[in-house]
N, C-alpha and C positions, 0 to 999 in steps of 0.2 A: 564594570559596565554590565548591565543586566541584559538577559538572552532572552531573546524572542522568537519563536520555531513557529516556521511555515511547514504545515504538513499536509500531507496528502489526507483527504477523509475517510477515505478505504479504510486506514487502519486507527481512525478517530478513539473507536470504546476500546483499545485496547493502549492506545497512549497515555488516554484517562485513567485506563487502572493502573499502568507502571507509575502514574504522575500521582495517583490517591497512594501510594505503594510505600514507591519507594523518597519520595520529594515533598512530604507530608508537611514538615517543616520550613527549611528554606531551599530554596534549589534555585535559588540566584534568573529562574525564568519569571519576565515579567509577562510576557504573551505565549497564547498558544493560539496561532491561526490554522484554521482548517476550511481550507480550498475544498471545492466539490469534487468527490469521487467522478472520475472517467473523464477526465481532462485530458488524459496520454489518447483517448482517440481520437483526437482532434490539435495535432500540434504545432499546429498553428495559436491555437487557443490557450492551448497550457501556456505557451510563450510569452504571451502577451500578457495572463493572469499572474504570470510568477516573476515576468519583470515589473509589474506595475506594483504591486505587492510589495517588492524587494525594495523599489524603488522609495516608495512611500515608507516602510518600515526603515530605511538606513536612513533618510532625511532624522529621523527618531532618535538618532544615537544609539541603536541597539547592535548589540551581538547577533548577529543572525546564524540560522543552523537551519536546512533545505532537509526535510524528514522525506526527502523523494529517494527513490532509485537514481543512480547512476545512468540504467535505462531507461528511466521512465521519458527522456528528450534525450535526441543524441547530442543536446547545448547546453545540457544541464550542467557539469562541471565549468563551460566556458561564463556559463552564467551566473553560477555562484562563485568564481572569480570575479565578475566585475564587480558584485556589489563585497564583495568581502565575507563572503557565507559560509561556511561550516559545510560540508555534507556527509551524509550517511555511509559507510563504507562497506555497500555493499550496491549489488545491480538493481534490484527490486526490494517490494514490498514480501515477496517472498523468499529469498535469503535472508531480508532482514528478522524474520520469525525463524527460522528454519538453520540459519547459518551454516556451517559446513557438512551439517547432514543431509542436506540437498544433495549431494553428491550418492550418498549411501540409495537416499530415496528415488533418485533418478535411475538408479541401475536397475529398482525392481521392477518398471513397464515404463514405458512411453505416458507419457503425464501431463494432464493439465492441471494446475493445480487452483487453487477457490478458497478464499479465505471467507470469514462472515460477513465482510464489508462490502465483499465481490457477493455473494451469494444475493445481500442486500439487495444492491446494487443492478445485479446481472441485465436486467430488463432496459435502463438506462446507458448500459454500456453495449450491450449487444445488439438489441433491436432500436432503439432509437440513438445512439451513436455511429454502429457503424453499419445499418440498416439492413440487421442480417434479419431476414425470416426465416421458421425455421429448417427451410431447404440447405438456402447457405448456411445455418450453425450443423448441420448436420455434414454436410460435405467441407466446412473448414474445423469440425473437432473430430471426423473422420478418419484424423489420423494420429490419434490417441485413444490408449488401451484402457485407460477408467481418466476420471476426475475426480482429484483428492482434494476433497474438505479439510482444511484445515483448522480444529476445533480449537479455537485460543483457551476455552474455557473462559472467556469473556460474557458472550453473548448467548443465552440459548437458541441450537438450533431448529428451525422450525421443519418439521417431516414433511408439509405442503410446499416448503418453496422448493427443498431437493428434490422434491418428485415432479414437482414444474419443470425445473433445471431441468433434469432428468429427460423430461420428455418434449423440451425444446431439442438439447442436444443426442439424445439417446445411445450415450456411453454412460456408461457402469457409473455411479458416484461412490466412493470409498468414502466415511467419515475418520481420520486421525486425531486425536487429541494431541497437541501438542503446550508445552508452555510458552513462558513468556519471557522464559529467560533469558534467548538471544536476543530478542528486542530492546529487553532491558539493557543489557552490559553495551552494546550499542550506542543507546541514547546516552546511560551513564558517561563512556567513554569518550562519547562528543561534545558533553556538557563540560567536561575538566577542562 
């Protein structure tokens, strides 16, 4: 039965390049859906796009596999139970890059961290989802010691939007390079 992944967009150009990577050949996936970034701040909304989605893709005969966090809805497991769905085995979109060095990384300050897709993204997610200006992002990332960029080496990063970031939220932005190869062994691992 061929598998078709419903994913989160946040982490779109970097599923593309494990999927140009490593899946070149056959990889038994016949779809890749990618839902609109910043659907978790509205969860009401995620719910309803990811059961409708799920719904319509299982009528299909397919394999399904939920490329969301465990967090990203706290019905997310209950919901890829009903349809028969795969999921990711990890909380977020950032353990799922980062895996168990999230633990290492979290010890060295209080952290928010920012992937390219959030960076993208940020303005859609913060000011027009959950209609912070930038008083409230200042007083809700207030309580973090920098924001870590996480550079997949996917996408280049642009210096004007971190210095936007930056000066919406006004905490430190650190840039990290990191790869891909927790993501990778992930999706490989869910794909078996």
């Amino acid at each position: 039965m061929s598998k078709c992944l419903i994913c989160c967009g946040i982490l779109q150009k970097e599923l593309e390049q494990i999927f140009n990577e490593s899946f070149a050949d056959n990889n038994n996936v016949s779809a890749r859906v990618y839902l609109e970034p910043a659907l978790h701040v509205d969860l009401d909304k995620l719910y309803s796009i990811l059961e409708d989605t799920l719904a319509n893709l299982s009528r299909k005969n397919k394999k399904l596999v939920l490329v969301y966090g465990a967090n990203c809805h706290p019905e997310m497991e209950v919901l890829a139970r009903h349809f028969g769905a795969s999921t990711i085995p990890a909380r977020n979109c950032i353990e799922m890059l980062l895996g168990e060095e999230i633990i290492k990384v979290n010890q060295e300050a209080k952290t928010f961290y920012l992937t390219p897709g959030w960076l993208e993204n940020w303005k859609n997610i913060f000011i027009n989802g959950l209609g912070w200006d930038s008083i409230d992002a200042r007083q809700n990332f207030a309580v973090y010691n920098r924001i870590l960029l996480l550079d997949t080496g996917v996408t280049p990063l642009a210096e004007e939007k971190i210095l936007e970031f930056f000066d919406y939220t006004q905490i430190p932005v650190e840039t990290r390079r990191i790869g891909l190869q927790n993501l990778r062994k992930l999706i490989l691992s869910t794909l078996v």
